[in-house]
N, C-alpha and C positions, 0 to 999 in steps of 0.2 A: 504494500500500500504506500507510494507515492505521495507526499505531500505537493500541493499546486500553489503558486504562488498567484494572489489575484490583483488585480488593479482596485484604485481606493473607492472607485463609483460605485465597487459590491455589497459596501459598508451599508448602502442603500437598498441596492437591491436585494439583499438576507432580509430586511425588514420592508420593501414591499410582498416580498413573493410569501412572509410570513402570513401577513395581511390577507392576500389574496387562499391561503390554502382556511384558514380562520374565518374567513367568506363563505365557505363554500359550507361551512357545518357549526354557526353560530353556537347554537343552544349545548349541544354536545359540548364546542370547545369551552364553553362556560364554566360547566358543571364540573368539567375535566380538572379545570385549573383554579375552581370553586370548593371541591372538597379536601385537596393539601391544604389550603387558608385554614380550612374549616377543623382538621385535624392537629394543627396545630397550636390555634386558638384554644383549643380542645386541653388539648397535654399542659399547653403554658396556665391554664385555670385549675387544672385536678393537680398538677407537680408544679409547682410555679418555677422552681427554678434546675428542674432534670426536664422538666418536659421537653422545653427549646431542644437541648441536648439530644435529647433522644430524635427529635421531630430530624435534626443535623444529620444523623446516623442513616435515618432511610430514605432523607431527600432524594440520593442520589437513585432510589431502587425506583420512586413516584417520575422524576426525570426518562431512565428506561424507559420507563412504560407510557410515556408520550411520544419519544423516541420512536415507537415500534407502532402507538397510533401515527403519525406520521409517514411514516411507510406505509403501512396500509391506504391510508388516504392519498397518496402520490399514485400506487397503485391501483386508485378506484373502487377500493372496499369502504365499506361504512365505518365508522371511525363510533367507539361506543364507551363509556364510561368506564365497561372492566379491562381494557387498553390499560388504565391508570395501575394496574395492577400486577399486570405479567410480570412484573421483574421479583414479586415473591413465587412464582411460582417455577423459574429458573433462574439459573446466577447472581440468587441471592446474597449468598458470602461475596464474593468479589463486589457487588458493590457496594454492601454494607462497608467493606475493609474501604474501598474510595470516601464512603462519610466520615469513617475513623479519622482517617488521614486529613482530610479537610477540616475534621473537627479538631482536633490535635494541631492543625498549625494554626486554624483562630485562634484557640488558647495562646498559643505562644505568642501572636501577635498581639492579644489583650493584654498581656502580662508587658511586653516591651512598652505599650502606649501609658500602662500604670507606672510604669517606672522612670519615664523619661516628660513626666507633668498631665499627666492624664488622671493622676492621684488628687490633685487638684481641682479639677473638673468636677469628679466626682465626691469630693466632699461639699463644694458649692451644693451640687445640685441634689444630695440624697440627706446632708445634715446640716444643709443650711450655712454651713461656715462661711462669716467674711474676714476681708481681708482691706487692711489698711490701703488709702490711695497710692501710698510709695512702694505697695507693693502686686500694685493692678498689674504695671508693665511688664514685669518679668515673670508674672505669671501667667500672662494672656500670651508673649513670645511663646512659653514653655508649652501651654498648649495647642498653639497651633502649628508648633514645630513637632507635636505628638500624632496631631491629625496626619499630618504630610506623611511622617516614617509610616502612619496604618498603610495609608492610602497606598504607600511603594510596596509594601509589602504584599496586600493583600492583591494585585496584579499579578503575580506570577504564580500566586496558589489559586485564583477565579483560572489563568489561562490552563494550569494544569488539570481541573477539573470539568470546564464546558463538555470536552469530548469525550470524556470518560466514559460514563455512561453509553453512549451510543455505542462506542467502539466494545465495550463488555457484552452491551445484550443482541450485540446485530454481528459480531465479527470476534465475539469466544478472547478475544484479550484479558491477558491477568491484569489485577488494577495497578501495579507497578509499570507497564509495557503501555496500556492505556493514557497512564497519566503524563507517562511522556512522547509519548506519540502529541498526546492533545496541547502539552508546550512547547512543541516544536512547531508544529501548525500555528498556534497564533503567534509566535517570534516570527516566524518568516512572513508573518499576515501581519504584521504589527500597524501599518500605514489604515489598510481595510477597517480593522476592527475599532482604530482610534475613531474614524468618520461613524461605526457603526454606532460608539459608546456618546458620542457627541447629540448624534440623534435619537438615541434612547433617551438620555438625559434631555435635549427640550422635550419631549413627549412627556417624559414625565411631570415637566412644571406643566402643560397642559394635563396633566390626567390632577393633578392639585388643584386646576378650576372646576373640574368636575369630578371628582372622584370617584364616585360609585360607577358612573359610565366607562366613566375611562379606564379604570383598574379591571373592570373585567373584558375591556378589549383588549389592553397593551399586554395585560400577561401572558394569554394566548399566542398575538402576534411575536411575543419575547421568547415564547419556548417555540415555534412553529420556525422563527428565524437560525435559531440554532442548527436543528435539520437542515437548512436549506444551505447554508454556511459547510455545514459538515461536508454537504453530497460535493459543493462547489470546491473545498480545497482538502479533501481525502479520498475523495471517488473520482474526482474530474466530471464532476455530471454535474447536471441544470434541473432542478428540480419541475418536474411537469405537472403543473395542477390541472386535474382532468376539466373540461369544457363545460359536462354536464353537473348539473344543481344536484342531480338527485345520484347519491352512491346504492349501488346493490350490493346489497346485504352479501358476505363472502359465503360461498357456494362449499360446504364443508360435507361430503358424501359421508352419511352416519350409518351403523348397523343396521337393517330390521329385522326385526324380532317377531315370530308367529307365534300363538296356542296351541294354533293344530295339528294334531299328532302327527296328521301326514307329511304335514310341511316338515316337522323337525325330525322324522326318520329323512325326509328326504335331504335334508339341509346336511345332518350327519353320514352319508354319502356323497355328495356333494365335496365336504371339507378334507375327506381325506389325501384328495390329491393337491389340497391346497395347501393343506399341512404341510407337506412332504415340499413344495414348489417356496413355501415361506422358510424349512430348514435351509434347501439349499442355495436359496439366495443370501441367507444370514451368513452360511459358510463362506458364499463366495464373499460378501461385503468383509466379511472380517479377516481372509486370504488376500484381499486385496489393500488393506489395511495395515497386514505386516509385511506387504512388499515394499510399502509404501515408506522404508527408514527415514530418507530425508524430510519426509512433509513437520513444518513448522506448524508450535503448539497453536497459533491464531488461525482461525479458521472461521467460516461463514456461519450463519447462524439459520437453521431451516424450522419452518413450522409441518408438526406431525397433523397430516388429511385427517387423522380420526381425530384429535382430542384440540388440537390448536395449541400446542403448547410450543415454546420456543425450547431446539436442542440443537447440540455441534453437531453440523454435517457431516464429519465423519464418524459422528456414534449413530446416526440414523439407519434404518432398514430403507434403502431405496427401491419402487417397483414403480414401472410405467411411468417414469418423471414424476412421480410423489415420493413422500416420504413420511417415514413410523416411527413412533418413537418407542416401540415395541413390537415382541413379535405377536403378543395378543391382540394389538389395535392393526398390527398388518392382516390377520385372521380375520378380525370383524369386518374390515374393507372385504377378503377374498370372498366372507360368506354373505357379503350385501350384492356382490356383482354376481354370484352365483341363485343371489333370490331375483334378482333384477331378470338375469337370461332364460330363467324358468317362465317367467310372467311373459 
């Protein structure tokens, strides 16, 4: 995977084309980027002050699973609330370990801004403490010489983090190899991304005239740009948002199941040669597998026809250009195309 270098105009266009993919499935994207608000709200009220903390820890896995709505909606599937979720149901640990990490150098970076007059600050503002007029100056230096060190800081752990996520739940990366894939991408994107943060931030003082409106448009378009950024300088692609208003619902060919006795003597004939056609493709996928020495640990990220769950494409059972994420859900496919040829 090739990092792309982009001209500064894209800064813009990552945040039209977010716009435009956020158009196409309003109320969804609402709700999407409506219930992390709402779960964190949540945690900060019952833990006041672990909840944040924790809410840090799984951001990265609610990120994923936007991620992965995204692609589906680029794709022309219907883009749906439990999107928000897929990343606890694969690669969980890695990107929980990407929050650690993230959480672990906010820490450090709170503790450098306490130490260097940010101690200050915060006694003004939580216990009231003032302070003599001879000693306004050197105190107002000291904090806003605390702001600036946050501020440097925390740019190289946001650039190491953006792509994390994606690259973990769509492309099998450990969060180490992740994190720095995703800082080498915006260093070499450094000019892009500054026109991109310039224009987030006026939207933002507009989303301050209107808040309520505007907070649940811009967060949408704030996470739908990041995909589009991604596909642009780690894919070399152009994000295509389909023409059509309306998405059809992804076509997922499921089991069926009979009572009749006849059907299931016949169904249990039927499977035996299917049984036998799912071992020996599993043999060959997994012969093909250990021929395979050189192939590198990152790899593509496939969803299994039966259940929709995201797994690495080389642990998957492949047949007919789909893919299993077992050989029982390979099974249920054989005995659904075998009730289908009957009928």
């Amino acid at each position: 995977m090739e990092i792309r270098q982009v001209s500064a105009i894209h800064g813009w266009y990552w945040i039209a084309q977010g716009f435009q993919m956020f158009r196409k499935a309003p109320m969804v994207w609402m709700l999407i980027c409506f219930i992390p608000f709402l779960i964190v709200v949540t945690l900060s009220l019952l833990i006041p002050m672990v909840g944040p903390l924790i809410f840090m820890l799984i951001a990265p896995v609610f990120l994923a699973g936007i991620m992965v709505a995204c692609r589906d909606q680029e794709q022309g599937r219907q883009i749906e609330v439990s999107h928000l979720f897929i990343g606890f149901k694969t690669r969980t640990a890695p990107l929980i370990t990407v929050g650690a990490i993230f959480l672990v150098g906010l820490l450090i970076i709170y503790s450098v801004f306490l130490s260097t007059g940010g101690s200050d600050l915060v006694a003004m503002l939580e216990r009231g403490k003032r302070y003599d007029s001879s000693e306004i100056g050197g105190i107002s230096s000291n904090i806003l010489s605390s702001f600036l060190m946050v501020i440097l800081l925390q740019i190289p752990l946001l650039m190491a983090f953006i792509f994390s996520p994606v690259l973990i739940i769509l492309h099998n990366f450990s969060p180490v190899n992740a994190m720095k894939k995703s800082f080498l991408a915006c260093i070499r994107n450094i000019i892009p991304f500054f026109v991109y943060n310039i224009i987030l931030n006026l939207l933002s003082i507009i989303v301050l005239l209107v808040p309520y409106i505007g907070l649940v448009i811009l967060s949408p378009v704030l996470f739908a740009s990041i995909y589009v950024s991604y596909k642009e300088i780690l894919l070399g692609e152009s994000v295509k948002v389909p023409a059509d208003d309306y998405y059809a619902a992804a076509d997922y060919q499921k089991a069926t199941w009979s009572n009749s006795g006849e059907e299931s003597a016949g169904q249990e004939q039927d499977t035996a040669p299917a049984a036998k056609e799912a071992v020996r493709d599993r043999t060959e996928e997994q012969a093909a597998r250990a021929e395979k020495k050189t192939e590198i640990l990152e790899g593509d990220i496939v969803q299994c026809y039966q259940c929709d769950i995201l797994i690495p494409k080389e642990e998957a059972i492949r047949f007919d250009g789909k893919y299993f994420c077992s050989s029982e859900h390979f099974q249920e496919y054989q005995d659904s195309m075998s009730a289908r040829s009957r009928k």
